[in-house]
N, C-alpha and C positions, 0 to 999 in steps of 0.2 A: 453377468455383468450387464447392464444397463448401458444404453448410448444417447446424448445429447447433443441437438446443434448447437453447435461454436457457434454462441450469437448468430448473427443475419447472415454467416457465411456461407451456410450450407452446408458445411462442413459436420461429421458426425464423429464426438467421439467416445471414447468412454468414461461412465461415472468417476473411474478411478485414474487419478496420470501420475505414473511413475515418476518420480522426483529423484535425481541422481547426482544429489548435493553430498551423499556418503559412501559415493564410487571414488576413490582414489585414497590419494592420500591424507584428507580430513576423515575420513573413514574406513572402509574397510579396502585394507591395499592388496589382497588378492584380487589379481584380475580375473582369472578363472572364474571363484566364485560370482563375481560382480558380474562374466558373464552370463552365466546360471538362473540368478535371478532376474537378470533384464529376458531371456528368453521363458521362464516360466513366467512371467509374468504377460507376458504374449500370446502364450498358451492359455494365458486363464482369461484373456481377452481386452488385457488393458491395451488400446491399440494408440497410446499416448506417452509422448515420454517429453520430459521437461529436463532441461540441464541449463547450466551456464558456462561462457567463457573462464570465471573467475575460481567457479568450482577445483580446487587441489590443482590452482593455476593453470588449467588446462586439463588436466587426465582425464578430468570425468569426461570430455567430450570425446578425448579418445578412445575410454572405454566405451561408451556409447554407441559410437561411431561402427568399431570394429565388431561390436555384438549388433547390430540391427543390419550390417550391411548385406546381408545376403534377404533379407526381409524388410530393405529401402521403402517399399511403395507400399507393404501394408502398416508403415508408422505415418502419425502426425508428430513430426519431431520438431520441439522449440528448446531455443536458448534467447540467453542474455548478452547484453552487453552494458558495462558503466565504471563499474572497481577497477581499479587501478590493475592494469597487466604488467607493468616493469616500471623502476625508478624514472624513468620519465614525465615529468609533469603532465603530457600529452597525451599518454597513453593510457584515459580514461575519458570518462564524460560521455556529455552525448554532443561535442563539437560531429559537424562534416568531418573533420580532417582523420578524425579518429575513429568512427562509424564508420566507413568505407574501411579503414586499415584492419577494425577490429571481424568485422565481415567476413574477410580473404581469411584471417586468422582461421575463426569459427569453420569454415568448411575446410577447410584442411586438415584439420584436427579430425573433424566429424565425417571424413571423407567420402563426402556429397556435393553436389553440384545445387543442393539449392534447400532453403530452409523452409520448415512451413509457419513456422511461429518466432520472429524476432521481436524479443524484447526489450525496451529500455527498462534495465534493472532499479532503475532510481531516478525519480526527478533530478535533474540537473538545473540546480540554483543559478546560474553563472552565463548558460546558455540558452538562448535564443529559442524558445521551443516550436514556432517555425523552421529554423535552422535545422532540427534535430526530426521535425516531420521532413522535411524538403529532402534529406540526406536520407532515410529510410525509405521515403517517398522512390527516387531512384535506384534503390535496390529491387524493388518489387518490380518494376518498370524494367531493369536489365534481366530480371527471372531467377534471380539469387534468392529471392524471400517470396514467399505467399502472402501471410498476414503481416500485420505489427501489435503489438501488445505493448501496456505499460506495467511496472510492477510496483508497488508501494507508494504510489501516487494518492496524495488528500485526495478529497472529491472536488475541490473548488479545481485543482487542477485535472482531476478527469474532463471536467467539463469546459477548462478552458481548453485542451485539448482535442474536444469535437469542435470548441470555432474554430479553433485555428485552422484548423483542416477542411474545414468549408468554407472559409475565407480563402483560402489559398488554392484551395481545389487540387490537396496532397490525400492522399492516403489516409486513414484515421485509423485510431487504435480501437482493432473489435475486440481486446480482452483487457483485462488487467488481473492482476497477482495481487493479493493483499492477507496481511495475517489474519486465521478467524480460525477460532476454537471456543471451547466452553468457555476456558480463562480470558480469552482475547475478545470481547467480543462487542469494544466503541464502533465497529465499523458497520453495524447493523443502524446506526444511528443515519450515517450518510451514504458512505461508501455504496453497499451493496442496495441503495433504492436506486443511487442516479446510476451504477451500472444494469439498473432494470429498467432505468429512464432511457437511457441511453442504448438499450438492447446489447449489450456488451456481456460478453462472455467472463463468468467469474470463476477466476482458479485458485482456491486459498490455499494457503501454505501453513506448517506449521500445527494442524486438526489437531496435534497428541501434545501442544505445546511444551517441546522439545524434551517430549519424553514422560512430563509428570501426566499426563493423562493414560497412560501404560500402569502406573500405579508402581512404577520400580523404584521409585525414590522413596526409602523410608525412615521417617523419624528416627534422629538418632543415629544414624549411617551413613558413612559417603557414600557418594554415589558412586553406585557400578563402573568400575576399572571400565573405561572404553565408551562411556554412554556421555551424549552429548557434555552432559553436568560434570563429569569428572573432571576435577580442577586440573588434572597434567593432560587432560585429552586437547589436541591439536586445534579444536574448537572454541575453550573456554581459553585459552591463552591471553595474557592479557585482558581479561572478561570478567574470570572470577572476582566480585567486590565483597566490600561488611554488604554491601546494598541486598545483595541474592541470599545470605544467611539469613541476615531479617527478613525478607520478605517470606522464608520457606516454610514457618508456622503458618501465616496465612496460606497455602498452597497444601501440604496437607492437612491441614482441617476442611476443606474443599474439597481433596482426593476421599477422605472419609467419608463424607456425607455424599458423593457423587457414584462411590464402590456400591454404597450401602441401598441408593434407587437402582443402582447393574443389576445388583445380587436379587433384587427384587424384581425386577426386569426377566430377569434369568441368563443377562449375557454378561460377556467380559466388559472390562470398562473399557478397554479398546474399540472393542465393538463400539459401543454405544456413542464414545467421544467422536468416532470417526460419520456413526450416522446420523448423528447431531448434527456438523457441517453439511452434510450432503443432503439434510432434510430443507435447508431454508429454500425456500423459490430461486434464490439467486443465483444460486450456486448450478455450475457445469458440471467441473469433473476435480477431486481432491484428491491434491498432491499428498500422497505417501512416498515418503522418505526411505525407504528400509537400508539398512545396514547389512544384514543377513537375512538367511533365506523362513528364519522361523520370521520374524520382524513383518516379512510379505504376506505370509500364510494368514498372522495375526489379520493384516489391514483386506486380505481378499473377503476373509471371513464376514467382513462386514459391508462387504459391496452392494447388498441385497437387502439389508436388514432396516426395517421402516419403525420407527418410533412412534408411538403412539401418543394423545396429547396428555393422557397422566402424566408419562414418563418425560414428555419436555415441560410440562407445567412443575414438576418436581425438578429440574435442572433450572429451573427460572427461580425457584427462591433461591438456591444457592449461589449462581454469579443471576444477576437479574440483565433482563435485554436493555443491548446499548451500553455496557460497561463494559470494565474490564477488571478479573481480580485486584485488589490492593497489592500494589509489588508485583503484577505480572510485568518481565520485561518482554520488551517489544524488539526482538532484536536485530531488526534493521526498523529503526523508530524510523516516523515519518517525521522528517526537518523539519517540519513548519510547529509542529508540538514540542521543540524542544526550545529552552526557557532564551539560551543568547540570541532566538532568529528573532526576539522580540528589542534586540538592541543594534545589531549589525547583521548585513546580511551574511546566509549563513555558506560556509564553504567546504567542501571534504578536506578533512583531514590529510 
C-alpha cells in the first residue's frame, strides 16, 4: 500500500480509503462481518476510512465506530454531513443550526471525541456558504474536527470556497469528494485541475461505477440479487428508470471492449478500473466501497498495480478524457448540471 499527503496538511494516508456506504443496512447488515472487513483491511494497511452520517441512517457510523475503536489513533476517519437525518425540514443542509447538531450526532455514533475529516456532503443551494465555513470553522477551533472537506462540489464552487475562506479568515476545505471512473470522467475537465490548483486533496468515489466496471452485469440478465443495480436492492429504490435500461447497451459495449485491453493487460478489470483512478496526478487515496470480504481482496489487489500508457491510451478511445459514457448516471449529480437550476433556483428535494 502506498501513502500520500492529504493535500498541504501533512497528513499521510493511504492510496486506498475504505468507503463504508455498504456497512449497514443499504448493504451488507451483518455487523460481524462489516467488522471483519474494516479490520482486514487495516491490516492490509488502508489507514483511511470514509463514512457518512446518512449512510443506512446512521449504522455505518456505528459500525465504524465500534470496529476501529480499540485502533482510534492509527485511523484517519471522515464523515459527512447534508441529507436529510429525520422529517424535519431542519435537519439537513449545511445551515449553523444544523452542522453543530449534526456534529454531536456524528461522534456519538462513531464514539470519538473528535473527527479528522468532516465533510460537506453536497453544496448547499439555499445557504450561505460563509455561514457553512464559519460553522465548521468552529468546530475545528473547539477540537471536534481536524480538517473540512467538500464532496460533489462543481469547481466554480471549489473555488469560490478557497475565497470565501480567505476573505473571512475561516478554515478552507483541503479535500473534496467527486465521482471519477473510466465511465465518469467530465471531471478531469475542471474539477481535478483546480483541486491541483488549489493543492487540495482528491478522493473519488464510485472508481468500479457502481459496480459495471466489476464486469458483473451481464447482457441480457438482471442484475445480481444484492448488487447495487438490482432493482429491489435498498439502493436502487425509487431509482430504477426506462432511463438505466436504455443507457445499459451503451455500458456494456464499453465493459467489452475495456475486459478485452484487462485480458490483454493480464489483469481483472477490477484491477485495472481501479488503477486507472489512482494513476491520475490528482488523485490521493480511492474510495473502495466493498460489500463483502471477497469485494476487498478484489480492490486491495489493485493497490499497487501501475498502468502503463498503451493500456490508458487504449482506455482513452473507448470513454475519451473529459467525458463521460452516453447514459452514465451520476448518482448524486452535481445541482448546477441539472436542466431546472437553469429556470429556478435549485432545492433538495
Amino acid at each position: 500500500m502506498d501513502y500520500r499527503k492529504f493535500g498541504t496538511t501533512g497528513v499521510e494516508v493511504s492510496s486506498q480509503c475504505l468507503g463504508a456506504m455498504m456497512f449497514g443496512q443499504l448493504g451488507n447488515t451483518d455487523t460481524d462481518e462489516c467488522t471483519r472487513i474494516i479490520n482486514r483491511a487495516l491490516d492490509a494497511g488502508i489507514n483511511f476510512i470514509d463514512t457518512a452520517d446518512v449512510y443506512s441512517g446512521g449504522e455505518s457510523e456505528q459500525i465504524v465506530g465500534q470496529a476501529v475503536r480499540s485502533r482510534r489513533d492509527d485511523v484517519v476517519l471522515a464523515t459527512k454531513c447534508f441529507y436529510p437525518m429525520g422529517a424535519d425540514r431542519n435537519q439537513r443542509g449545511g445551515s449553523r443550526r444544523w452542522i453543530t447538531r449534526a456534529v454531536e450526532a456524528s461522534l456519538r455514533r462513531l464514539g470519538t471525541d473528535y473527527i479528522d475529516l468532516y465533510q460537506v456532503h453536497k453544496l448547499d443551494w439555499d445557504t450561505d456558504l460563509e455561514e457553512t465555513l464559519g460553522a465548521l470553522t468552529d468546530l475545528v477551533r473547539q477540537g471536534k474536527v481536524r480538517y473540512l472537506g467538500s464532496s460533489t462540489f462543481p469547481a466554480d464552487w471549489i473555488v469560490e470556497a478557497q475565497w470565501a475562506a480567505a476573505r473571512r479568515g475561516t478554515e478552507r476545505f483541503v479535500s473534496e469528494q467527486a465521482q471519477y471512473s473510466i465511465f465518469a470522467r467530465s471531471v478531469e475537465q475542471a474539477v481535478l485541475p483546480t483541486c491541483r490548483r488549489h493543492r487540495m486533496a482528491m478522493i473519488p468515489w464510485s472508481p468500479l461505477a457502481g459496480g459495471w466496471l466489476t464486469g458483473k452485469y451481464r447482457r441480457g440478465q438482471q442484475a445480481p440479487v444484492g448488487s447495487r443495480f438490482d432493482p429491489n436492492s435498498p439502493f436502487m429504490q425509487g431509482r430504477f428508470s426506462r432511463a438505466e435500461e436504455l443507457a445499459a447497451p451503451v455500458r456494456f459495449d464499453a465493459v467489452d471492449a475495456l475486459r478485452g485491453i484487462a485480458d490483454q493487460a493480464g489483469i481483472a478489470l477490477t484491477t485495472m478500473a481501479l488503477a486507472f483512478v489512482g494513476s491520475h496526478p490528482a488523485i490521493t487515496s480511492t474510495l473502495v466501497g466493498p460489500r463483502t470480504m471477497r469485494h476487498l481482496d478484489d480492490a486491495l489487489a489493485a493497490a499497487e498495480v501501475r498502468l502503463d500508457n498503451d493500456v490508458l491510451d487504449a482506455i482513452d478511445k473507448v470513454v475519451p478524457p473529459g467525458t463521460d459514457l452516453p447514459g452514465i448516471d451520476h448518482f448524486i449529480e452535481y445541482p448546477a448540471l441539472r436542466p431546472e437550476s437553469r429556470r429556478r433556483p435549485y432545492r433538495e428535494s
